[in-house]
Phi, psi and omega in degrees: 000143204174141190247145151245140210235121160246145185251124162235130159109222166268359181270324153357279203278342162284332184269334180085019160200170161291349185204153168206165168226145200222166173265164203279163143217164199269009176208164203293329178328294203295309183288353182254339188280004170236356177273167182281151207302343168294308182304328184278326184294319173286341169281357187255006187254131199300331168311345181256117181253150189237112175228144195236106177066084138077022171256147194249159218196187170192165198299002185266356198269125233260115178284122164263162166248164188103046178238158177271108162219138191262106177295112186239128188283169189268155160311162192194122157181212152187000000 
């Protein structure tokens, strides 16, 4: 059972790749609370939406496996 984790953005380069697969858990809390703590402290800053299989979702949202979520930071430019 597994999750796949996408980094868009500047979570991109905290994480060190673009993706990743994790083994599942049922709530999102659990999968950022096993990654390592830089990384978890920037998927945890309320400015980063979460979207789970192509849905924008949030961390309370009850996980399956084999589901996608995708981090996304907030935007910036002009």
């Amino acid at each position: 059972m597994s999750l796949r984790l996408l980094f868009l953005g500047r979570l991109r380069d905290i994480a060190g790749a673009d993706e990743r697969v994790v083994g599942w858990a049922p709530r999102l809390a659990q999968v950022i609370a096993a990654l390592e703590p830089e990384l978890a402290q920037a998927l945890e800053t309320p400015m980063v939406r979460i979207a789970i299989n192509g849905t924008l979702g949030d961390r309370l949202t009850p996980l399956a496996d084999g589901d996608e979520i995708a981090f996304l930071p907030p935007v910036s430019g002009g």
